[in-house]
PyMOL commands that place a pseudoatom at each C-alpha (Angstrom):
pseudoatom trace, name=CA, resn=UNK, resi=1, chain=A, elem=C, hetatm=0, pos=[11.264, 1.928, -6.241]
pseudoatom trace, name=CA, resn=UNK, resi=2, chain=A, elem=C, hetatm=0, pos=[12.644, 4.613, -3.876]
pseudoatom trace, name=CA, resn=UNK, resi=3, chain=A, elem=C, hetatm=0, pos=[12.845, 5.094, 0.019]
pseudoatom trace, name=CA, resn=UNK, resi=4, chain=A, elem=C, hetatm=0, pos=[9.931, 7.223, 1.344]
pseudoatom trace, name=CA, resn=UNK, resi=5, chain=A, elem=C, hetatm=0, pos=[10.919, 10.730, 2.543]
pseudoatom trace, name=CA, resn=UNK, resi=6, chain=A, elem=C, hetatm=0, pos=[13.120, 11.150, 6.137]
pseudoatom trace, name=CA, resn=UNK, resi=7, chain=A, elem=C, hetatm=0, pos=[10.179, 11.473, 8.848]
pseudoatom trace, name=CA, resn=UNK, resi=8, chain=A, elem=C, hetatm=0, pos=[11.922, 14.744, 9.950]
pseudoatom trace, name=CA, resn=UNK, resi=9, chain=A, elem=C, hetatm=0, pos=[9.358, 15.215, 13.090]
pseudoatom trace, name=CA, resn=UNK, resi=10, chain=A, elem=C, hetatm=0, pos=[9.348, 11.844, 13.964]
pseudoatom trace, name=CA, resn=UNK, resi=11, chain=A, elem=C, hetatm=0, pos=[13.269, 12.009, 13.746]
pseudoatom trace, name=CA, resn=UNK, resi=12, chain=A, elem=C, hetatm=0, pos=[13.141, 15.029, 15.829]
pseudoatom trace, name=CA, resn=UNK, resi=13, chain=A, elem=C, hetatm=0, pos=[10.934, 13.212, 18.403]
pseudoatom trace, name=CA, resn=UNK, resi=14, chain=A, elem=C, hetatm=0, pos=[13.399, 9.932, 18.690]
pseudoatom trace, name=CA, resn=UNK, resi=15, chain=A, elem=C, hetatm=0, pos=[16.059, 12.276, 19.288]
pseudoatom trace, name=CA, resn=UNK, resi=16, chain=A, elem=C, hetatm=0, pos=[14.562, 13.961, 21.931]
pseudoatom trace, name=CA, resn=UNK, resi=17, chain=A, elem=C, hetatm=0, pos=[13.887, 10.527, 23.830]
pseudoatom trace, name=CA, resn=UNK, resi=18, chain=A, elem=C, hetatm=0, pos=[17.750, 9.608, 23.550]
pseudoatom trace, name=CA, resn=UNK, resi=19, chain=A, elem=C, hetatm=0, pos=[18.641, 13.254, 24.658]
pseudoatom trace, name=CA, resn=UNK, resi=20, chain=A, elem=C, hetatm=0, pos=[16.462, 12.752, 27.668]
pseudoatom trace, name=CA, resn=UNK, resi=21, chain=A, elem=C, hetatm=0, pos=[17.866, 9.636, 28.582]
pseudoatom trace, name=CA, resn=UNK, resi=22, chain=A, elem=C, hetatm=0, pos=[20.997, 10.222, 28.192]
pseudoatom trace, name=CA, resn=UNK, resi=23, chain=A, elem=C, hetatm=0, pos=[22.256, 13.635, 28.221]
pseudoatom trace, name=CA, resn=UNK, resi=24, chain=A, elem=C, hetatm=0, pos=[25.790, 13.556, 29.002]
pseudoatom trace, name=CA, resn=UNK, resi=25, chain=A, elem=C, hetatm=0, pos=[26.010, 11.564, 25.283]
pseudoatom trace, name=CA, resn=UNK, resi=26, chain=A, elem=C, hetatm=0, pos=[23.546, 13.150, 23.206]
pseudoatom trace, name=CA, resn=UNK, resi=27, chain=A, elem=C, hetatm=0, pos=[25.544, 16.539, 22.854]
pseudoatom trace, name=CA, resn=UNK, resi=28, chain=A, elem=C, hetatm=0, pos=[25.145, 17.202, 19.509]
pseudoatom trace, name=CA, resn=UNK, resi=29, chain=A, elem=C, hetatm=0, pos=[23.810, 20.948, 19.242]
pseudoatom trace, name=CA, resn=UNK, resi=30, chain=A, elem=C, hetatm=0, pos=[21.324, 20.160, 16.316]
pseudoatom trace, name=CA, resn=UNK, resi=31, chain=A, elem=C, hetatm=0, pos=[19.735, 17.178, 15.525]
pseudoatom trace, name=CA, resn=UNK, resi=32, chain=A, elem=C, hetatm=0, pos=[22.057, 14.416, 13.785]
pseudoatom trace, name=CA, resn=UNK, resi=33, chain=A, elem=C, hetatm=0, pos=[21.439, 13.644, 9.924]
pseudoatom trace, name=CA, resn=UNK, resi=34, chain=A, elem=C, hetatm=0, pos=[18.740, 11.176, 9.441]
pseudoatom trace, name=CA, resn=UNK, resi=35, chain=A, elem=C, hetatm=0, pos=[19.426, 8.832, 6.484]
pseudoatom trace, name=CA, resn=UNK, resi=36, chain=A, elem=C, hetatm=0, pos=[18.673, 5.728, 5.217]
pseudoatom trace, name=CA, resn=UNK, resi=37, chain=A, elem=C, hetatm=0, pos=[21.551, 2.490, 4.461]
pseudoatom trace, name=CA, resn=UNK, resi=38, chain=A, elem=C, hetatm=0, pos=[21.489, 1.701, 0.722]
pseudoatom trace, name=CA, resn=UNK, resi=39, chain=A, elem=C, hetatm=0, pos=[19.671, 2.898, -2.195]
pseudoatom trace, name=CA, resn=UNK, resi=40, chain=A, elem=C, hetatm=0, pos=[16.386, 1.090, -2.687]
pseudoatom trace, name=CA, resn=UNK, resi=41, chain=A, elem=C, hetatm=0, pos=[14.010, -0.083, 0.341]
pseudoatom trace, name=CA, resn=UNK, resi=42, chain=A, elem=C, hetatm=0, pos=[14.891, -3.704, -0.047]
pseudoatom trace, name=CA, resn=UNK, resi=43, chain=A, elem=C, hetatm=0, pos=[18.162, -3.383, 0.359]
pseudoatom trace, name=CA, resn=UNK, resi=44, chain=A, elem=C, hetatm=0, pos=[17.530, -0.188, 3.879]
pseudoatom trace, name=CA, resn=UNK, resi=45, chain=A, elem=C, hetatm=0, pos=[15.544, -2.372, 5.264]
pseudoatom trace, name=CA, resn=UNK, resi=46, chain=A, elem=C, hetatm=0, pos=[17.860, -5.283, 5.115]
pseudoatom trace, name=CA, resn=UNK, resi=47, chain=A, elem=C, hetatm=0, pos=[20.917, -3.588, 6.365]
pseudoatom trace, name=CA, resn=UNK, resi=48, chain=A, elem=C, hetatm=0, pos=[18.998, -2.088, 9.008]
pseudoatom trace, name=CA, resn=UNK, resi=49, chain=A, elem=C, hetatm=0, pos=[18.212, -5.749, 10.159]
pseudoatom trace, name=CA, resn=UNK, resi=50, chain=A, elem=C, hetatm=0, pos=[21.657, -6.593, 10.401]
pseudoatom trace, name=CA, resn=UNK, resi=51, chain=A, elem=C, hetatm=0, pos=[22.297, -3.378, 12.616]
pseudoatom trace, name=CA, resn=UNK, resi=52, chain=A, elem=C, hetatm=0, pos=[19.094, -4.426, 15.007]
pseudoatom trace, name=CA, resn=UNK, resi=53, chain=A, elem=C, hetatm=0, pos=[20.506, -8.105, 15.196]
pseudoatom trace, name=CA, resn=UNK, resi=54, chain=A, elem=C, hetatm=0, pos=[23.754, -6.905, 15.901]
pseudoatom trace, name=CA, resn=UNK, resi=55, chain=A, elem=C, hetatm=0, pos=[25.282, -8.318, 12.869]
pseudoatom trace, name=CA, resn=UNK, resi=56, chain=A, elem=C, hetatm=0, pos=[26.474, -5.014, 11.542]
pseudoatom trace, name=CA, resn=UNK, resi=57, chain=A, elem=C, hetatm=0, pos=[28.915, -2.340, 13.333]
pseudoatom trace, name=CA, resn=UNK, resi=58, chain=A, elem=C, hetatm=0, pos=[30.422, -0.656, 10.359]
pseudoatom trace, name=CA, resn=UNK, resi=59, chain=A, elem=C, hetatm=0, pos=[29.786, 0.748, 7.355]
pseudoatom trace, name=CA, resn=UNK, resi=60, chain=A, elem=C, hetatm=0, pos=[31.216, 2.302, 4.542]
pseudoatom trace, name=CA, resn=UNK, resi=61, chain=A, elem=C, hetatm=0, pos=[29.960, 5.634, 2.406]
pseudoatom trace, name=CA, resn=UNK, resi=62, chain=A, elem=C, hetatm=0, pos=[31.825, 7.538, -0.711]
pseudoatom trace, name=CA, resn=UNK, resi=63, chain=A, elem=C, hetatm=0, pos=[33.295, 10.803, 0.343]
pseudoatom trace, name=CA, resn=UNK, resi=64, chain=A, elem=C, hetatm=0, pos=[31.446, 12.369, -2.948]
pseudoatom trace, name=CA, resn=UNK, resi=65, chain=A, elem=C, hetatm=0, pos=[28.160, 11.610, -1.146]
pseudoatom trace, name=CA, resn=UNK, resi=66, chain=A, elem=C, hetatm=0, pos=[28.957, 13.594, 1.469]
pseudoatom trace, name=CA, resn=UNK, resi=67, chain=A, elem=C, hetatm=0, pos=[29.725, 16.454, -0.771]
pseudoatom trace, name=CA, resn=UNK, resi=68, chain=A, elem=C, hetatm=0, pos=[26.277, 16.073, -2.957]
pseudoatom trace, name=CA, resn=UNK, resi=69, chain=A, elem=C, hetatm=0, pos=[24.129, 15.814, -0.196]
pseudoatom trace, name=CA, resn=UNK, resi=70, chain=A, elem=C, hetatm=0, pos=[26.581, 18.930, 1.734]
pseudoatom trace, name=CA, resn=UNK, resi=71, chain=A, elem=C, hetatm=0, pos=[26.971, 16.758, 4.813]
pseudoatom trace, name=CA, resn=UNK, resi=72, chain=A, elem=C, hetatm=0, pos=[30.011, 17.201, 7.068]
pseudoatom trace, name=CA, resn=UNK, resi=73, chain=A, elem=C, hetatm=0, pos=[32.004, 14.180, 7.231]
pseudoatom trace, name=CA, resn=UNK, resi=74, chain=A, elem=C, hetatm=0, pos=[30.994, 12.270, 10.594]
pseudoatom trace, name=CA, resn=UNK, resi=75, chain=A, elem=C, hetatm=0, pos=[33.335, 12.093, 13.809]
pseudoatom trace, name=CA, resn=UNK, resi=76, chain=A, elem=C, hetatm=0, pos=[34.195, 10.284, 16.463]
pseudoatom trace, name=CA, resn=UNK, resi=77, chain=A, elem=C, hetatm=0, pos=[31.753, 10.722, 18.624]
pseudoatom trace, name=CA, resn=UNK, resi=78, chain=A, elem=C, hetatm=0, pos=[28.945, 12.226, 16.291]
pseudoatom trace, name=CA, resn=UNK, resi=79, chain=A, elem=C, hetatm=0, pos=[25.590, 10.201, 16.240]
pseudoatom trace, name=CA, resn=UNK, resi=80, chain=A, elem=C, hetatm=0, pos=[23.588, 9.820, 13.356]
pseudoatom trace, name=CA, resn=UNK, resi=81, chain=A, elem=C, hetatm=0, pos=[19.665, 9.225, 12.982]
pseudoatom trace, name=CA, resn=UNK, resi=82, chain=A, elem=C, hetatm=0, pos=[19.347, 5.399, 10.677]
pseudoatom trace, name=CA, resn=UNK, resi=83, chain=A, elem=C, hetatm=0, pos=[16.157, 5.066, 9.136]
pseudoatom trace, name=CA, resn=UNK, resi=84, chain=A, elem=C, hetatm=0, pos=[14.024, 2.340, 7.613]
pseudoatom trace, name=CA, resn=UNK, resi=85, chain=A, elem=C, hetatm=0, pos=[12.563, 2.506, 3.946]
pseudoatom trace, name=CA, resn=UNK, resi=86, chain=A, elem=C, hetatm=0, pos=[9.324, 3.795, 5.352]
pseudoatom trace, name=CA, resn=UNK, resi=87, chain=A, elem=C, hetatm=0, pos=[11.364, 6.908, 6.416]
pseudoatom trace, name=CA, resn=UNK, resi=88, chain=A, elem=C, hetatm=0, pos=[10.795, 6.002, 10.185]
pseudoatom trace, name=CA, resn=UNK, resi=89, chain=A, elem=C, hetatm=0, pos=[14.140, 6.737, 12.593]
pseudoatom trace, name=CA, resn=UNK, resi=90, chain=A, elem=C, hetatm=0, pos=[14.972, 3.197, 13.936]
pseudoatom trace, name=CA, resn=UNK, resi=91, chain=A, elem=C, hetatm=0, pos=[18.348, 3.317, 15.969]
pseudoatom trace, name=CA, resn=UNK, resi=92, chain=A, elem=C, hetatm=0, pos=[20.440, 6.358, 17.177]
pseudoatom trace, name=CA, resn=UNK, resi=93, chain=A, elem=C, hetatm=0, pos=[24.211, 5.040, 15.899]
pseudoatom trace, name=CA, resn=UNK, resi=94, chain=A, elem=C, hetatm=0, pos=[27.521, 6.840, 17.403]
pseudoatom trace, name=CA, resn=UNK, resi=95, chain=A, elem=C, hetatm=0, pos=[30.537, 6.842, 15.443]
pseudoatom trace, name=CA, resn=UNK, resi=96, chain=A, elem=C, hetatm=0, pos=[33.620, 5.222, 17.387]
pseudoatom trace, name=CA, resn=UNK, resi=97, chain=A, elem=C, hetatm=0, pos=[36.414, 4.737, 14.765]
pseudoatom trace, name=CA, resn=UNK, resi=98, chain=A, elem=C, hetatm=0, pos=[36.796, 6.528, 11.282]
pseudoatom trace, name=CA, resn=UNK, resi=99, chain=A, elem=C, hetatm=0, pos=[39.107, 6.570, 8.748]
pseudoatom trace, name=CA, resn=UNK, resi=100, chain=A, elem=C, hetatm=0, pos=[39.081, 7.673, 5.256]
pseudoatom trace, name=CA, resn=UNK, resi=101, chain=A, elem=C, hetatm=0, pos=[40.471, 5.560, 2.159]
pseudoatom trace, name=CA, resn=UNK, resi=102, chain=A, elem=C, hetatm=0, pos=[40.402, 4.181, -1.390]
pseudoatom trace, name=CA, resn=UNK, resi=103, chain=A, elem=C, hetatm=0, pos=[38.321, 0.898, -2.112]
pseudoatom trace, name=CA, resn=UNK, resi=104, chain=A, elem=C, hetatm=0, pos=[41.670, -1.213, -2.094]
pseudoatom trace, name=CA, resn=UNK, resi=105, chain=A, elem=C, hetatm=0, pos=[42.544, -0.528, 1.654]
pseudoatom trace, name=CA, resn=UNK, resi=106, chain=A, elem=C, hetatm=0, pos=[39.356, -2.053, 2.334]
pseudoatom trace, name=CA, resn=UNK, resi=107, chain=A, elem=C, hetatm=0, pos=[40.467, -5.202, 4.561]
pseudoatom trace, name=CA, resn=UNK, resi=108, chain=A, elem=C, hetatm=0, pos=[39.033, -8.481, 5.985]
pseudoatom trace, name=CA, resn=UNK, resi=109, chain=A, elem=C, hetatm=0, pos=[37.808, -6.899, 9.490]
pseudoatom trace, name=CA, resn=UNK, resi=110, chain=A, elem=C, hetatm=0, pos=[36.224, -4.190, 8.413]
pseudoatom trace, name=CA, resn=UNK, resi=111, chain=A, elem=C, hetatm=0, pos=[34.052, -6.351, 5.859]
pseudoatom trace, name=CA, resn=UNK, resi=112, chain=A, elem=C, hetatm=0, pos=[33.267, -8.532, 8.864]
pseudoatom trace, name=CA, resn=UNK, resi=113, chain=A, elem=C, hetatm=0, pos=[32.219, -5.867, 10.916]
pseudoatom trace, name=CA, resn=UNK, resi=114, chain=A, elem=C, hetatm=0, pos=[29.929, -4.177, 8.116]
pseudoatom trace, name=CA, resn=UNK, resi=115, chain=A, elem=C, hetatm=0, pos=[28.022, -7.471, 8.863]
pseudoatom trace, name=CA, resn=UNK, resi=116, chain=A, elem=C, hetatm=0, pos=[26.987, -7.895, 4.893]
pseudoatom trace, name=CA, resn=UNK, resi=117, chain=A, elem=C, hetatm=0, pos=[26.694, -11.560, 2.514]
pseudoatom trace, name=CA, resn=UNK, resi=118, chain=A, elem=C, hetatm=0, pos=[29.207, -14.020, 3.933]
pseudoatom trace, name=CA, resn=UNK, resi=119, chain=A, elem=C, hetatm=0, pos=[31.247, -11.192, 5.515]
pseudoatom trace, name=CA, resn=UNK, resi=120, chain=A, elem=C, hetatm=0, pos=[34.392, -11.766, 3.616]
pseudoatom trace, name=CA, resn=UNK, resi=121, chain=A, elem=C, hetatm=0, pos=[36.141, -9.021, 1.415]
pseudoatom trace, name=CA, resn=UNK, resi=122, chain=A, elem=C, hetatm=0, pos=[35.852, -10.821, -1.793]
pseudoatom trace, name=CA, resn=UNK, resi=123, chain=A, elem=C, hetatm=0, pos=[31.930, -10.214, -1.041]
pseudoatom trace, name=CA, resn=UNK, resi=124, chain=A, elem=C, hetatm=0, pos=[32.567, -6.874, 0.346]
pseudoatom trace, name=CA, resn=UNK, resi=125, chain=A, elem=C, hetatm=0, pos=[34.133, -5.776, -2.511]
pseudoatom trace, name=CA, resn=UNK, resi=126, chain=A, elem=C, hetatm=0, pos=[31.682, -7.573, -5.075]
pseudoatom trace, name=CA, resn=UNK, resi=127, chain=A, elem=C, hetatm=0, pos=[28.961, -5.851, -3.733]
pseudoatom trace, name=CA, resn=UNK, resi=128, chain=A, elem=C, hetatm=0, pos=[30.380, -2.146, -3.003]
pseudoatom trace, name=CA, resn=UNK, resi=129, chain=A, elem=C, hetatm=0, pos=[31.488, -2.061, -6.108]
pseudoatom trace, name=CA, resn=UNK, resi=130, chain=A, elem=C, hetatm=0, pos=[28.297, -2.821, -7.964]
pseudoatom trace, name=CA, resn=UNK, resi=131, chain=A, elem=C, hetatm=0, pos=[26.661, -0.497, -5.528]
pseudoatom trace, name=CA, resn=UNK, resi=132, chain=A, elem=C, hetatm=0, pos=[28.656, 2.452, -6.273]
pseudoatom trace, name=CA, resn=UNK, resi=133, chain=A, elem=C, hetatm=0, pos=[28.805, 2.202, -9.710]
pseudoatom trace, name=CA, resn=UNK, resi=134, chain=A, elem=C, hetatm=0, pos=[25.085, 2.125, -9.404]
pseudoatom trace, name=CA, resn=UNK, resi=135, chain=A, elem=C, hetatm=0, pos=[24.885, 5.420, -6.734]
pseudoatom trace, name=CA, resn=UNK, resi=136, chain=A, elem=C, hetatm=0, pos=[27.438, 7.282, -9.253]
pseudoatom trace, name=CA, resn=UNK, resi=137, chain=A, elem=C, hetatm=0, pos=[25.315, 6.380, -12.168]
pseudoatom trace, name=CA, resn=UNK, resi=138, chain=A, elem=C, hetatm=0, pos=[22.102, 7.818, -10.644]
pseudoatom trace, name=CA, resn=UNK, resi=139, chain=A, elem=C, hetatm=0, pos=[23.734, 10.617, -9.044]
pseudoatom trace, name=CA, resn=UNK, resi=140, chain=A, elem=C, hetatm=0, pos=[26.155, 11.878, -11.941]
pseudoatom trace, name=CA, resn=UNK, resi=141, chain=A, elem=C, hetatm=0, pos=[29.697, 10.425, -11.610]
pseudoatom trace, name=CA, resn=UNK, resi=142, chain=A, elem=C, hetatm=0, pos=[31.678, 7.513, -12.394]
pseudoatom trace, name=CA, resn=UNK, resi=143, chain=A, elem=C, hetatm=0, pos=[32.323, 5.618, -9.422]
pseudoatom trace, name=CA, resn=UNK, resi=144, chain=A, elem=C, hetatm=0, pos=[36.197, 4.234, -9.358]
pseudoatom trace, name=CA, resn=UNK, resi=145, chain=A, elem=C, hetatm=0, pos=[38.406, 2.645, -7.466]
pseudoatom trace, name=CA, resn=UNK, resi=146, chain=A, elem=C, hetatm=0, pos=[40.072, 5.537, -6.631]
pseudoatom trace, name=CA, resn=UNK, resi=147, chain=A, elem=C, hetatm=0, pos=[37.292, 7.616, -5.035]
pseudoatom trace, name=CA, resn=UNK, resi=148, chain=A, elem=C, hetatm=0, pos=[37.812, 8.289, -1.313]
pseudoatom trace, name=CA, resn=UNK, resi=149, chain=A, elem=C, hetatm=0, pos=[35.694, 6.315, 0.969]
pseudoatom trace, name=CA, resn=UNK, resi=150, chain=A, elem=C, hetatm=0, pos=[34.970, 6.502, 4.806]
pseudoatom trace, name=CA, resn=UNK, resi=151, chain=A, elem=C, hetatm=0, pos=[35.626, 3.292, 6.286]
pseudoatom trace, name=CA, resn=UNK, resi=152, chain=A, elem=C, hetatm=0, pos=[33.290, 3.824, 9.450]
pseudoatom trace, name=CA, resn=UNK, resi=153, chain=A, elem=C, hetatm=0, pos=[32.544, 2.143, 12.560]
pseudoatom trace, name=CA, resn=UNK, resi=154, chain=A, elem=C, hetatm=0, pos=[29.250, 2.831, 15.064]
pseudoatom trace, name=CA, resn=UNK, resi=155, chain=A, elem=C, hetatm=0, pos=[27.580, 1.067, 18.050]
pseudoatom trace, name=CA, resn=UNK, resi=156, chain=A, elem=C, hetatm=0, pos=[23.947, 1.694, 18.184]
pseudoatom trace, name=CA, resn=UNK, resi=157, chain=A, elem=C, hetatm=0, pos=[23.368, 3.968, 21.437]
pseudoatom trace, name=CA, resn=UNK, resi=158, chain=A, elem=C, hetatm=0, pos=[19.747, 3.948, 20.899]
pseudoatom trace, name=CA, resn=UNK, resi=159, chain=A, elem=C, hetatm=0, pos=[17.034, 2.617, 21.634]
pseudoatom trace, name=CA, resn=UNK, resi=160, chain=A, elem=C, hetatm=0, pos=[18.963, 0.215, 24.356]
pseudoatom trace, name=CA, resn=UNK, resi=161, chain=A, elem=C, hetatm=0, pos=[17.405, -2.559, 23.649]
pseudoatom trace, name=CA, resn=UNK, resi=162, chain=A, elem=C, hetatm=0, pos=[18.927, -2.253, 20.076]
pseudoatom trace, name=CA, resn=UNK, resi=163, chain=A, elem=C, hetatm=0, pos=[22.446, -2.871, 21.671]
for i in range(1, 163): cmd.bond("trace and resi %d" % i, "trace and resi %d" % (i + 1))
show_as sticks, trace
zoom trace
């Protein structure tokens, strides 16, 4: 089973509500990508849990899926639209720290702050592993070890009572 289609309008329309509220923030010139977490809406719909409880603040994305989907790499500073399986924008995220790296510079903190199992980096590893081999299977590459990741960190900006 697959993740519904992006609501592009009602992306639009959340985007406009955080732009009205808070202008001096929202200066993006076009509206932010709009994507799901994970690949399958059990698994969206769970991450986006942890990001609503607070649990998760980080997250982690191959640099090749940038490149297939022809999305800039985010910045500091550059918001992005996170969206549950139903293709409904849910929180407004802001990147605030970025880096990019190979699966073994992966380290304890950042596995806590993705929020994910029993937030250690034996876990973290365990289960980005699997899921990349599984994203690289379905999109045409084999995922390894060596593939450049971006190790990212966000605070959700919107709605505010998200935060």
């Amino acid at each position: 089973m697959q993740n519904a289609p992006i609501d592009e309008a009602a992306a639009r329309e959340f985007w406009g509500q955080y732009r009205a509220a808070h202008p001096a923030q929202a200066t993006d010139s076009e509206l932010p990508p709009a994507e799901n977490f994970g690949d399958h809406p059990e698994l969206t719909d769970e991450l986006l849990e942890l990001v609503l409880a607070g649990t998760k603040r980080a997250t982690a994305g191959l640099v090749k899926e940038f490149e297939l989907d022809e999305q800039p790499l985010p910045r500091i500073g550059s918001h992005w639209i996170a969206c549950d399986s139903h293709g409904r924008p849910r929180v407004i995220l802001r990147s605030v720290e970025l880096r990019v790296g190979d699966f073994t510079t992966a380290d304890e903190a950042f596995a806590f702050d993705e929020g994910e199992d029993d937030r250690s980096l034996a876990t973290w590893r365990e289960g980005h592993s699997r899921y990349w081999r599984r994203v690289g299977a379905a999109s045409g590459f084999e995922w390894t070890e060596r593939d450049e990741i971006v190790f990212e960190r966000f605070e959700v900006v919107w709605p505010e009572f998200a935060r």
